[in-house]
PyMOL Python script that loads the backbone (N, CA, C, O; Angstrom):
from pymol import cmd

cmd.read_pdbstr("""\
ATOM      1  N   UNK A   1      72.919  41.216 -22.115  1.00  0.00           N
ATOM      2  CA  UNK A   1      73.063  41.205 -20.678  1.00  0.00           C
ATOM      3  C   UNK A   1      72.481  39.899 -20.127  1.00  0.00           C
ATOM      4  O   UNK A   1      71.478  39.487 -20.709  1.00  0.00           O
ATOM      5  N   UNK A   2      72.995  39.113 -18.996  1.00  0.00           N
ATOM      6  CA  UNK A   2      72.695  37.862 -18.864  1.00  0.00           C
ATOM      7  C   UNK A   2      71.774  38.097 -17.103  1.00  0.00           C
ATOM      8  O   UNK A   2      72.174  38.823 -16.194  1.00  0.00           O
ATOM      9  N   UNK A   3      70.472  37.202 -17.093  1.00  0.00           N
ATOM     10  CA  UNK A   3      70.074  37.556 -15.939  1.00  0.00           C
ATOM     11  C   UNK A   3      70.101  36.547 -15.563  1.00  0.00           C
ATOM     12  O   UNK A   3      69.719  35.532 -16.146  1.00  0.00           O
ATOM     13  N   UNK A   4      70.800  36.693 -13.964  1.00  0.00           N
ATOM     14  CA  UNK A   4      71.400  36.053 -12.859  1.00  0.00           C
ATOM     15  C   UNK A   4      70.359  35.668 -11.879  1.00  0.00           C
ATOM     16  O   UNK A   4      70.474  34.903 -10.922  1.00  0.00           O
ATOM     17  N   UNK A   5      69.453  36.246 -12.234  1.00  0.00           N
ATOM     18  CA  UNK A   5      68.048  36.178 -11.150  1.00  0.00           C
ATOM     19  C   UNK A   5      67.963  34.757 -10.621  1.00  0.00           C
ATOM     20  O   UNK A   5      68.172  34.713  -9.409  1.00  0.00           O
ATOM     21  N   UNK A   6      67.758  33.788 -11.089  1.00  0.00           N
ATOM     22  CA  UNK A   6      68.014  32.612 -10.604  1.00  0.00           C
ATOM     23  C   UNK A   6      68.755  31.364 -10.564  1.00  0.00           C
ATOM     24  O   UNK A   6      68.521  30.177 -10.339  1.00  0.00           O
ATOM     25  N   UNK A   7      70.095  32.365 -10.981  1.00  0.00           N
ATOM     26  CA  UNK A   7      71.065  31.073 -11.073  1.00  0.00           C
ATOM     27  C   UNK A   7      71.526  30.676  -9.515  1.00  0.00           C
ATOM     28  O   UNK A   7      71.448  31.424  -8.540  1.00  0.00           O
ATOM     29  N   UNK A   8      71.987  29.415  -9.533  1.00  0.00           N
ATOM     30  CA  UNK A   8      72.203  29.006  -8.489  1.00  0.00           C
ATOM     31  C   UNK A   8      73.503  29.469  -7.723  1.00  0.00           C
ATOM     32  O   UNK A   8      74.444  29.696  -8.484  1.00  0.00           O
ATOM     33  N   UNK A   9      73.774  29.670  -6.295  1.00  0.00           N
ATOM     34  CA  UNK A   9      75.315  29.721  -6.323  1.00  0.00           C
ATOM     35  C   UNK A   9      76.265  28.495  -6.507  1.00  0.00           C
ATOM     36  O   UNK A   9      77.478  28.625  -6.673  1.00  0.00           O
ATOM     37  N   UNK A  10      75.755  27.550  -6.474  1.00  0.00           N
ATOM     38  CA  UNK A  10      76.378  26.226  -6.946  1.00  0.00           C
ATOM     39  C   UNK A  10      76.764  26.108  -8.466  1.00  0.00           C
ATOM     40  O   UNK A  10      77.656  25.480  -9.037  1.00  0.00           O
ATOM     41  N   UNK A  11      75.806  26.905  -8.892  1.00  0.00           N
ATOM     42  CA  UNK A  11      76.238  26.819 -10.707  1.00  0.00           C
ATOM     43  C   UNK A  11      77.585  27.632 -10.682  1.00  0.00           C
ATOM     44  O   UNK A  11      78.752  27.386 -10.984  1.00  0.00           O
ATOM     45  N   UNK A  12      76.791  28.877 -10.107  1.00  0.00           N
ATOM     46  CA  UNK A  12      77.802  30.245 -10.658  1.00  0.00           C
ATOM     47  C   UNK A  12      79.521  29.690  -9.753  1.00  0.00           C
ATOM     48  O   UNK A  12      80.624  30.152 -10.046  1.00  0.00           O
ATOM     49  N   UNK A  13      79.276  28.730  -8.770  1.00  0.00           N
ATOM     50  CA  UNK A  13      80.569  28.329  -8.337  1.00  0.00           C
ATOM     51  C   UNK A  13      81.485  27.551  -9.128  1.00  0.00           C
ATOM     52  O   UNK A  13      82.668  27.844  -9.306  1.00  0.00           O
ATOM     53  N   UNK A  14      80.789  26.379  -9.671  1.00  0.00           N
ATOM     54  CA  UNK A  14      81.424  25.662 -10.774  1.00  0.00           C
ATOM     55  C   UNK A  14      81.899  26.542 -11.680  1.00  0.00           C
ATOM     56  O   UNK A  14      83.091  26.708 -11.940  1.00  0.00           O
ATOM     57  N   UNK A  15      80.724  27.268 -12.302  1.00  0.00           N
ATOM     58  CA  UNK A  15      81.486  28.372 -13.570  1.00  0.00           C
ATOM     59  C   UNK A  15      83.166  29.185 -13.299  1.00  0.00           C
ATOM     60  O   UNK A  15      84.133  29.310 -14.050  1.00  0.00           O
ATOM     61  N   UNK A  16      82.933  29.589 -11.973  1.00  0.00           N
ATOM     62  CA  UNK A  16      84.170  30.033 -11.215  1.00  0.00           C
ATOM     63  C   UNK A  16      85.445  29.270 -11.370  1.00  0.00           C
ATOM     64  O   UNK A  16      86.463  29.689 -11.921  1.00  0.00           O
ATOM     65  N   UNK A  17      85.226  27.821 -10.688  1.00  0.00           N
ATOM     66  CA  UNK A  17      86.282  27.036 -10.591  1.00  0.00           C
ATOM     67  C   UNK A  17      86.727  26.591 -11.823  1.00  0.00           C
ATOM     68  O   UNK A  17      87.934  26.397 -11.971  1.00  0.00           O
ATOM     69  N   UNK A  18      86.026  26.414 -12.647  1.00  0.00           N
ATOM     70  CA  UNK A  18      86.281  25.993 -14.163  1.00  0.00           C
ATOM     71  C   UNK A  18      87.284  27.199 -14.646  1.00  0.00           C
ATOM     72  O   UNK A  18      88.445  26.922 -14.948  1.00  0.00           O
ATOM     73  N   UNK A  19      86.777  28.598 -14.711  1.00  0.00           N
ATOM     74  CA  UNK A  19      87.645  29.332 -15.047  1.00  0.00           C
ATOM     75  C   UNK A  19      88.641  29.784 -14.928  1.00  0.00           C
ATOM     76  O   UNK A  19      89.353  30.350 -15.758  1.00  0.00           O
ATOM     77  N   UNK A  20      88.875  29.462 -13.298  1.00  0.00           N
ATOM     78  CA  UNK A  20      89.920  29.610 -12.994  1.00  0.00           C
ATOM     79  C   UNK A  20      91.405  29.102 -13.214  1.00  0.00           C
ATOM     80  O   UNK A  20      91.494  27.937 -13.601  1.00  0.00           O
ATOM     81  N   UNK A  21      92.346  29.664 -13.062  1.00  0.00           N
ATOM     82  CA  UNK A  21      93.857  29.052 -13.834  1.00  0.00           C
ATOM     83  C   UNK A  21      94.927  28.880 -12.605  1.00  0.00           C
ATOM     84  O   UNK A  21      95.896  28.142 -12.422  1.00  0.00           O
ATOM     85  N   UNK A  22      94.334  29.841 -11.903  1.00  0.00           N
ATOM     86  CA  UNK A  22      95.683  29.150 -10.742  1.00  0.00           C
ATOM     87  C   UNK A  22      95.542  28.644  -9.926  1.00  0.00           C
ATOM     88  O   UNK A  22      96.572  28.690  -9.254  1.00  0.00           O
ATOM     89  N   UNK A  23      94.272  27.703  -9.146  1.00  0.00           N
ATOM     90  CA  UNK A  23      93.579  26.654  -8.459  1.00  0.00           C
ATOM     91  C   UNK A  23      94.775  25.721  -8.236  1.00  0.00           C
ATOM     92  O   UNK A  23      95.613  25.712  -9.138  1.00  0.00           O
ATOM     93  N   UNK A  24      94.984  24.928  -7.160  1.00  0.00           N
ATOM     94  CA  UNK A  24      96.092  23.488  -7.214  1.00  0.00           C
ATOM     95  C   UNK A  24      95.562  22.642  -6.360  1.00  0.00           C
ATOM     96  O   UNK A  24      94.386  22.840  -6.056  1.00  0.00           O
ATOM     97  N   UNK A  25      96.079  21.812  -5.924  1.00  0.00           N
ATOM     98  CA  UNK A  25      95.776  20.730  -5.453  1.00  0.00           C
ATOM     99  C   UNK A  25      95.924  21.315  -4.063  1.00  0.00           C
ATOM    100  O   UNK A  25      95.220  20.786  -3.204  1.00  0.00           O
ATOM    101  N   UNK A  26      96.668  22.256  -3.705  1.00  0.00           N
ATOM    102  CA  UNK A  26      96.121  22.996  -1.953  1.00  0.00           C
ATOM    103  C   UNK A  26      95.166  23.591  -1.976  1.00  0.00           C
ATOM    104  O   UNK A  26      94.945  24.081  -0.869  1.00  0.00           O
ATOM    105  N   UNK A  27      94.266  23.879  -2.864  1.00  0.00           N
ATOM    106  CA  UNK A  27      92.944  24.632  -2.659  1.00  0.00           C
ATOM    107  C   UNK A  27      92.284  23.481  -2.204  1.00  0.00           C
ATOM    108  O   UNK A  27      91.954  23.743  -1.047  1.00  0.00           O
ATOM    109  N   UNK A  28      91.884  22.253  -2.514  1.00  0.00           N
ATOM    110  CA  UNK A  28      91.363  21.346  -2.698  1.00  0.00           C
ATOM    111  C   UNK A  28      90.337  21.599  -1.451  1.00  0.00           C
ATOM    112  O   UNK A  28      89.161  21.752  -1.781  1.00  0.00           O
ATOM    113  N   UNK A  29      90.627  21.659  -0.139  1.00  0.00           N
ATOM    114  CA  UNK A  29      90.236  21.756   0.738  1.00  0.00           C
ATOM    115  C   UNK A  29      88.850  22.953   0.645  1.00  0.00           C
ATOM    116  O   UNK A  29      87.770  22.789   1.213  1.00  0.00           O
ATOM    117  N   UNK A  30      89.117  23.806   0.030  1.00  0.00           N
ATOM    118  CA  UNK A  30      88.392  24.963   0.012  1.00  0.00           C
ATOM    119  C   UNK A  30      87.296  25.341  -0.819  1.00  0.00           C
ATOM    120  O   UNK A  30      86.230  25.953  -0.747  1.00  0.00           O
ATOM    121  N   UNK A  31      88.143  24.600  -1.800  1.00  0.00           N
ATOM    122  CA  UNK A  31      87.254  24.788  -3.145  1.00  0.00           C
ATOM    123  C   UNK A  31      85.949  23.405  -2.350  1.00  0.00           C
ATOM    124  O   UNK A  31      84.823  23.810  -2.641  1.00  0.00           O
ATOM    125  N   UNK A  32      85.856  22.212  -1.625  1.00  0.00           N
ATOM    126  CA  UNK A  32      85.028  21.592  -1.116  1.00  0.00           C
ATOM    127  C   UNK A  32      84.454  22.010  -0.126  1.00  0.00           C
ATOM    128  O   UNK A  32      83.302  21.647   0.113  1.00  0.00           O
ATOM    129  N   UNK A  33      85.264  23.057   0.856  1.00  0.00           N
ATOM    130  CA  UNK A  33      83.874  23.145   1.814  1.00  0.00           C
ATOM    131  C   UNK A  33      83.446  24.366   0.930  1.00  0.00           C
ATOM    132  O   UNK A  33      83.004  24.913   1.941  1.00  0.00           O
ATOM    133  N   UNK A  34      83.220  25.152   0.087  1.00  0.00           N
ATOM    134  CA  UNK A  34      82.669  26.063  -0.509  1.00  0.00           C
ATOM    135  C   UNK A  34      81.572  25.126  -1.101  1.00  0.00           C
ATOM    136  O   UNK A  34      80.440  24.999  -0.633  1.00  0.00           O
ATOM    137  N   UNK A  35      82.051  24.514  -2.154  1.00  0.00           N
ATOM    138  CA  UNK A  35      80.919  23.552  -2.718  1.00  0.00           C
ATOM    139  C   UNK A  35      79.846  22.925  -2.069  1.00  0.00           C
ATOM    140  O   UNK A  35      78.808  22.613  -2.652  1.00  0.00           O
ATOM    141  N   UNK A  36      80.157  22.653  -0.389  1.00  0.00           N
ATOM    142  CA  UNK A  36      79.302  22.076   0.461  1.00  0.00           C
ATOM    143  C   UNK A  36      78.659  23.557   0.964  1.00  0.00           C
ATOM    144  O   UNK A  36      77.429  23.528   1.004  1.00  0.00           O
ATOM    145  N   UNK A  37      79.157  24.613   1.284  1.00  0.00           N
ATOM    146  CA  UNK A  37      78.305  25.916   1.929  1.00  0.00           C
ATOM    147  C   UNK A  37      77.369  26.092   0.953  1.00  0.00           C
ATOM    148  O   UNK A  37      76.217  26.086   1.388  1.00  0.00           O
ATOM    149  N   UNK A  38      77.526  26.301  -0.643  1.00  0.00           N
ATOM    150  CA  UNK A  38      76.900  26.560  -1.477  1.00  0.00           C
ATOM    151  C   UNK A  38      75.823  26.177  -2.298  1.00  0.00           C
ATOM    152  O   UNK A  38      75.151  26.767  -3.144  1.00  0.00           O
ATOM    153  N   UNK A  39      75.831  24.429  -1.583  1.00  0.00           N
ATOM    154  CA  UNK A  39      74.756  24.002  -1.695  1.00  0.00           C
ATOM    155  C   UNK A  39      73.417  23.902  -0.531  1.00  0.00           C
ATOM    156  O   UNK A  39      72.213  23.646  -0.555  1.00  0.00           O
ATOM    157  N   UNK A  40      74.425  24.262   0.426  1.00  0.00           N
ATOM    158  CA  UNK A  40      73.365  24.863   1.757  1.00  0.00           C
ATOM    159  C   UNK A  40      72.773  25.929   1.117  1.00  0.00           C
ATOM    160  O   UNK A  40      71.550  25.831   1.016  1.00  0.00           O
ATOM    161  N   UNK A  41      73.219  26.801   0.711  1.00  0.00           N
ATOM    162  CA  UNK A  41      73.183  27.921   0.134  1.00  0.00           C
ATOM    163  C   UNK A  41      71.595  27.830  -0.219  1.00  0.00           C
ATOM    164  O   UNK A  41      70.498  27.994   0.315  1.00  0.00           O
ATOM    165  N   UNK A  42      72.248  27.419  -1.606  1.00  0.00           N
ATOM    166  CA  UNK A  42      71.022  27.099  -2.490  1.00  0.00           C
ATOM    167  C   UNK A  42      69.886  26.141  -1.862  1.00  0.00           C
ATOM    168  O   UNK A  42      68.759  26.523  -2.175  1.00  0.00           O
ATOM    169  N   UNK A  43      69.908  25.145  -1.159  1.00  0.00           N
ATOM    170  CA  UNK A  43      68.697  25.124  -0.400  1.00  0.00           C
ATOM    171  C   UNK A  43      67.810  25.295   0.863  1.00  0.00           C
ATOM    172  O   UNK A  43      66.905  24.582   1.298  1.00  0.00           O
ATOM    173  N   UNK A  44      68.396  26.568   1.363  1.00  0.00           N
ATOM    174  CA  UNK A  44      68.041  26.874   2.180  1.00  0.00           C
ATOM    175  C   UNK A  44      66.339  27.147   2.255  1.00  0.00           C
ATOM    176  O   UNK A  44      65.509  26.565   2.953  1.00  0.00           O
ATOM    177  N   UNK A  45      66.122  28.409   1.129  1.00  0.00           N
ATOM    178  CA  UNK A  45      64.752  27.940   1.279  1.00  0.00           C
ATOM    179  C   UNK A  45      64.092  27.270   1.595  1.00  0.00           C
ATOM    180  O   UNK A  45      63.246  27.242   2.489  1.00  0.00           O
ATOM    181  N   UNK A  46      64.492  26.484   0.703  1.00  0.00           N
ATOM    182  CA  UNK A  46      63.481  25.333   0.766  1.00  0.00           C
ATOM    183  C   UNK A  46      63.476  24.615   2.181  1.00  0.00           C
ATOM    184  O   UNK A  46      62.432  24.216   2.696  1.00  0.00           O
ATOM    185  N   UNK A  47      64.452  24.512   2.640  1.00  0.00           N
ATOM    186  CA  UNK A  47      64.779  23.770   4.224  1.00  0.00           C
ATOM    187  C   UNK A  47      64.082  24.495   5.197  1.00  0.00           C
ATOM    188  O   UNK A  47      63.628  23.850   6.143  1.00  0.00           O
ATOM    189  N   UNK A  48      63.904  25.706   5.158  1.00  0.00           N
ATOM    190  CA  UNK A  48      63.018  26.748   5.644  1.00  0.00           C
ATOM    191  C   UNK A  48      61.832  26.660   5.644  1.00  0.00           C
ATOM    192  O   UNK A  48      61.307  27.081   6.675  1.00  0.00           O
ATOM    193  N   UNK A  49      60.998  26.173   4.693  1.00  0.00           N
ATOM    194  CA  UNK A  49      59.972  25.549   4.085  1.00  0.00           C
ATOM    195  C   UNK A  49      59.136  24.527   4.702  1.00  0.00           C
ATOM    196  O   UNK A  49      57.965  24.428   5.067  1.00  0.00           O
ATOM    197  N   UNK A  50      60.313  23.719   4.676  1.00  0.00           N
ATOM    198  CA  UNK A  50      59.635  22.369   5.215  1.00  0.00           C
ATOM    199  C   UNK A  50      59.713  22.275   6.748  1.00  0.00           C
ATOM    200  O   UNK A  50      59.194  21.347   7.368  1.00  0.00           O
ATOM    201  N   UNK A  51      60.500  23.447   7.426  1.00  0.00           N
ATOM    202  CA  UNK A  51      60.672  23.558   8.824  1.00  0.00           C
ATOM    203  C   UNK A  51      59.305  24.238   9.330  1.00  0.00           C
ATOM    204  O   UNK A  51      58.871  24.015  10.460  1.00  0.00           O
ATOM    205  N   UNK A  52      58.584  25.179   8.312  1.00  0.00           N
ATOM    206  CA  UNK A  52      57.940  26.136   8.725  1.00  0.00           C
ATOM    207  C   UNK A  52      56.546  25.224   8.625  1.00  0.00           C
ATOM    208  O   UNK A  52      55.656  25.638   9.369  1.00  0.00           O
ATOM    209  N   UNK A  53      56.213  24.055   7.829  1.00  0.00           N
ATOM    210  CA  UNK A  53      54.866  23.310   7.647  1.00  0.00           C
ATOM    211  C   UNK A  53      55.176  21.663   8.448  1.00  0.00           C
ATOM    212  O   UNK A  53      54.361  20.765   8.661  1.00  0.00           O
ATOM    213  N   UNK A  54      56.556  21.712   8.739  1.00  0.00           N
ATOM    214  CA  UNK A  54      56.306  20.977  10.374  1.00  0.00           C
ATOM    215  C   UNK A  54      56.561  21.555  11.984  1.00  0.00           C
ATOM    216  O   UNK A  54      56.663  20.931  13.040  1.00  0.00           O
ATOM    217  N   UNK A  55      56.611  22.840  11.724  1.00  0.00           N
ATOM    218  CA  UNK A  55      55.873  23.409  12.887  1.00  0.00           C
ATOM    219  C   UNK A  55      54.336  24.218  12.554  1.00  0.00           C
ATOM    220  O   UNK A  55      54.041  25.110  13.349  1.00  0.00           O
ATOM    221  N   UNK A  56      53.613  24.007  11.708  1.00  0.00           N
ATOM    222  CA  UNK A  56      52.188  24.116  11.632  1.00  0.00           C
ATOM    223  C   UNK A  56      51.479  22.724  11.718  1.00  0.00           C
ATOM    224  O   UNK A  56      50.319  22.469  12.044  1.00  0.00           O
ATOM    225  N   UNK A  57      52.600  21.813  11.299  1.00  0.00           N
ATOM    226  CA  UNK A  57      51.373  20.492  11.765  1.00  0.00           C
ATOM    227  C   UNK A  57      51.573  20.365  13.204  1.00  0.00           C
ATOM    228  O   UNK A  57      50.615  20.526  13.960  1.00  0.00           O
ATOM    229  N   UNK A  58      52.935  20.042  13.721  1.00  0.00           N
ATOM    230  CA  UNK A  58      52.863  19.740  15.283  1.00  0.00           C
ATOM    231  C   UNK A  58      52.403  21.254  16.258  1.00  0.00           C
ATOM    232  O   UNK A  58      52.044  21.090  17.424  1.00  0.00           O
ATOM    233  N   UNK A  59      52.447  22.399  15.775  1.00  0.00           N
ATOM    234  CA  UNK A  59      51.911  23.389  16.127  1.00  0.00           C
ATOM    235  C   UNK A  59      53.093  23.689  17.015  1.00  0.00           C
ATOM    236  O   UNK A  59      52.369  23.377  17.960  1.00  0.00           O
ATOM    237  N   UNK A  60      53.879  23.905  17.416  1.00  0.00           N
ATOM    238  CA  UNK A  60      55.474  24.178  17.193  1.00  0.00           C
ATOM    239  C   UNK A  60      56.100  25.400  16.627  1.00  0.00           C
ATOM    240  O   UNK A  60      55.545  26.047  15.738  1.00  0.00           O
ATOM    241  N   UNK A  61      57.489  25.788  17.236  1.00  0.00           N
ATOM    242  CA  UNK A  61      57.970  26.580  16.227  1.00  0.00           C
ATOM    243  C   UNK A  61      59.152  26.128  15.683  1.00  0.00           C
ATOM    244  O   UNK A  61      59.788  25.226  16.227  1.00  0.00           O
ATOM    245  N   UNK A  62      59.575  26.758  14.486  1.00  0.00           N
ATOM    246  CA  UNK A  62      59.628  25.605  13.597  1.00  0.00           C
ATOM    247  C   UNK A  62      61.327  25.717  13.995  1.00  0.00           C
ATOM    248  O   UNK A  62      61.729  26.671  14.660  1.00  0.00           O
ATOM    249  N   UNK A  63      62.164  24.746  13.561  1.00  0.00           N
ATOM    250  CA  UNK A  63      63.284  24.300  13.967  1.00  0.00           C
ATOM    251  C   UNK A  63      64.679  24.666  13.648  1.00  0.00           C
ATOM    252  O   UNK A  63      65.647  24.238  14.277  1.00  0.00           O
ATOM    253  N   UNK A  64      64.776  25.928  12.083  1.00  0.00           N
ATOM    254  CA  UNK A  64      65.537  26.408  12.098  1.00  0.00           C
ATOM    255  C   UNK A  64      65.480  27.743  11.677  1.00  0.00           C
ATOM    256  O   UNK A  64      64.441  28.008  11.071  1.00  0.00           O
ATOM    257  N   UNK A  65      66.519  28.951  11.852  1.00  0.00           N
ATOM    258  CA  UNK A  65      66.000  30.007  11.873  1.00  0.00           C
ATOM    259  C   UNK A  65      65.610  30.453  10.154  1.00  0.00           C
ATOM    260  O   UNK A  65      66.020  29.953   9.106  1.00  0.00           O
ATOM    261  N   UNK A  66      64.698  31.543  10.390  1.00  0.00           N
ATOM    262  CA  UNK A  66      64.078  31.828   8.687  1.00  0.00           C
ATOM    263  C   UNK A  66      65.201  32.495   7.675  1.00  0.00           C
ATOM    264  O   UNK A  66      65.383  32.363   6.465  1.00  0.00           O
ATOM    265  N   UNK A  67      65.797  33.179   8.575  1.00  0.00           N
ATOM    266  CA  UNK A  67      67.292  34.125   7.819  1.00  0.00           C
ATOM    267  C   UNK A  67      68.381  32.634   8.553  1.00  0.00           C
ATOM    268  O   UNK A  67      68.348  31.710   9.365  1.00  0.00           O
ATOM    269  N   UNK A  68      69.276  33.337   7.496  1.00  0.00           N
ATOM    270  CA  UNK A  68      70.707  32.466   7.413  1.00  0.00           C
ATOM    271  C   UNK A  68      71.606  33.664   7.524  1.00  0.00           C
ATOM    272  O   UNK A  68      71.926  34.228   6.478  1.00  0.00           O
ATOM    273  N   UNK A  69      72.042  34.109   8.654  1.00  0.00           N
ATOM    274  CA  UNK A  69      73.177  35.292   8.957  1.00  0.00           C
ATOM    275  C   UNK A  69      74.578  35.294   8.719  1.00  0.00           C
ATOM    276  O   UNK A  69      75.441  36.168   8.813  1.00  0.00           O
ATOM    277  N   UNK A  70      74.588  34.013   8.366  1.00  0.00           N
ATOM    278  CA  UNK A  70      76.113  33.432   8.230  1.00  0.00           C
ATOM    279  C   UNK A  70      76.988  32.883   7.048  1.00  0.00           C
ATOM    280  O   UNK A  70      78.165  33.125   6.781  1.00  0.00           O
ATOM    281  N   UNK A  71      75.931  31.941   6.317  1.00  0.00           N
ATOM    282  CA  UNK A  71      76.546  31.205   5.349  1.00  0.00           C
ATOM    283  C   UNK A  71      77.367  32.137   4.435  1.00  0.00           C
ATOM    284  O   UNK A  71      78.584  32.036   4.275  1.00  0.00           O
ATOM    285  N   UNK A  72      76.260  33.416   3.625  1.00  0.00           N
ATOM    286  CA  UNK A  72      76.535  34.143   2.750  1.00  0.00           C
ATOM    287  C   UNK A  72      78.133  34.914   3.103  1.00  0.00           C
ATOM    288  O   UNK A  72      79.117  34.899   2.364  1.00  0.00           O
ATOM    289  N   UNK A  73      78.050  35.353   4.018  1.00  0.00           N
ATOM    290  CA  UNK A  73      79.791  35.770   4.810  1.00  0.00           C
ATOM    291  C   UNK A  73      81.195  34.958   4.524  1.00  0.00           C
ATOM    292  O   UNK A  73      82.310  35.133   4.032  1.00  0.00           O
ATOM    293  N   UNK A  74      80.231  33.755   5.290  1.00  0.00           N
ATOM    294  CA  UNK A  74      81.449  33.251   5.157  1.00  0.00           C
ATOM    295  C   UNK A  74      81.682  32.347   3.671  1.00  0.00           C
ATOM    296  O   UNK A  74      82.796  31.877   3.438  1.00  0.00           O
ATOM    297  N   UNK A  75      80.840  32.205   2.958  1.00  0.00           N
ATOM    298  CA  UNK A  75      81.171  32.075   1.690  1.00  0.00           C
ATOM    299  C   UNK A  75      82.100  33.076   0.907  1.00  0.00           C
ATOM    300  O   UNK A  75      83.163  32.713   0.403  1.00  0.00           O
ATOM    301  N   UNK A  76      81.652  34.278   0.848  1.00  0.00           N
ATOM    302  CA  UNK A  76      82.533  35.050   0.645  1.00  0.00           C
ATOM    303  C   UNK A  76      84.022  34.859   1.403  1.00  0.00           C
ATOM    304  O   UNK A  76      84.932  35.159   0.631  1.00  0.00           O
ATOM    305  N   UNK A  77      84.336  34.571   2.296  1.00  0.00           N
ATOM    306  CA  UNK A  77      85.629  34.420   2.644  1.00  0.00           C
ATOM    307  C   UNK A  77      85.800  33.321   2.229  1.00  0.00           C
ATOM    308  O   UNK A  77      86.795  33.545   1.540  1.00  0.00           O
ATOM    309  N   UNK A  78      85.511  31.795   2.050  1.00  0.00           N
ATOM    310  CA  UNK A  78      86.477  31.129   0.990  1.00  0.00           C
ATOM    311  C   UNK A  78      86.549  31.528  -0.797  1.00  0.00           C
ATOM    312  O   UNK A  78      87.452  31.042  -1.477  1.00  0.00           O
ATOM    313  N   UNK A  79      85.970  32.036  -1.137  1.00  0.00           N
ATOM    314  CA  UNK A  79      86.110  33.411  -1.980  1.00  0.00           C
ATOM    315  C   UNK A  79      87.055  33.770  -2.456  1.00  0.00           C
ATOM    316  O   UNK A  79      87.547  33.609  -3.573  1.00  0.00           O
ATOM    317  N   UNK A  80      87.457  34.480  -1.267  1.00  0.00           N
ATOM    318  CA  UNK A  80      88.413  35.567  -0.565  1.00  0.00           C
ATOM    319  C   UNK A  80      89.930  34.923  -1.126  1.00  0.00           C
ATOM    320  O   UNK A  80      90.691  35.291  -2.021  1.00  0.00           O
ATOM    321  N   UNK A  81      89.979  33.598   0.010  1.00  0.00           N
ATOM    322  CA  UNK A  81      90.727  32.304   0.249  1.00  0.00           C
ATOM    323  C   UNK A  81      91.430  32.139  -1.498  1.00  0.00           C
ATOM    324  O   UNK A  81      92.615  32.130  -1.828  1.00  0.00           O
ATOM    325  N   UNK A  82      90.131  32.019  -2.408  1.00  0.00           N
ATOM    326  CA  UNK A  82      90.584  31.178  -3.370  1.00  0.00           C
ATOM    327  C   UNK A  82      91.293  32.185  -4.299  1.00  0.00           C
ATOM    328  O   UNK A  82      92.198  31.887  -5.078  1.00  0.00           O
ATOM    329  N   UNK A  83      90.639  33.717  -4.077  1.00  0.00           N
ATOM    330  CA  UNK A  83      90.961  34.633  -5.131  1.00  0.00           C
ATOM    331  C   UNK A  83      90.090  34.481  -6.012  1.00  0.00           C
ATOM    332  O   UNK A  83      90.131  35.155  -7.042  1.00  0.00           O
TER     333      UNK A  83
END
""", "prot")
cmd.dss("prot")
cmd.show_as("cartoon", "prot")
cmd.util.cbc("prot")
cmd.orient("prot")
């Protein structure tokens, strides 16, 4: 059994596109903004992070929200898109 615990969604996306067989040159579009959501994806944390210890130095709140309500959704719909 393989644990997924911290693979990236950027990995597990490549793994996807690689496998895939009926991809063409009209996905093109999709298969890139996925690749670009998915690396938001994956660093969100961390962007979270560094938002949250420059609003403790300027004493501030910090600049973007702690949850991401959106990305994960609509990732799934180019997903969806690609099959």
């Amino acid at each position: 059994m393989t644990d997924f615990t911290d693979e990236r969604v950027s990995d597990a996306l490549e793994a996807a596109i690689g496998a895939a067989t009926h991809l063409t040159a009209r996905d093109a579009a999709t298969v890139a903004a996925a690749r670009a959501l998915a690396a938001k994806i994956d660093a969100w944390d961390e962007i979270v992070s560094w938002a949250l210890d420059d609003a403790a130095v300027n004493g501030t709140r910090p600049t973007v929200p702690a949850n991401d309500n959106t990305s994960l959704g609509t990732f799934l719909k180019y997903m969806e898109a690609l099959q």
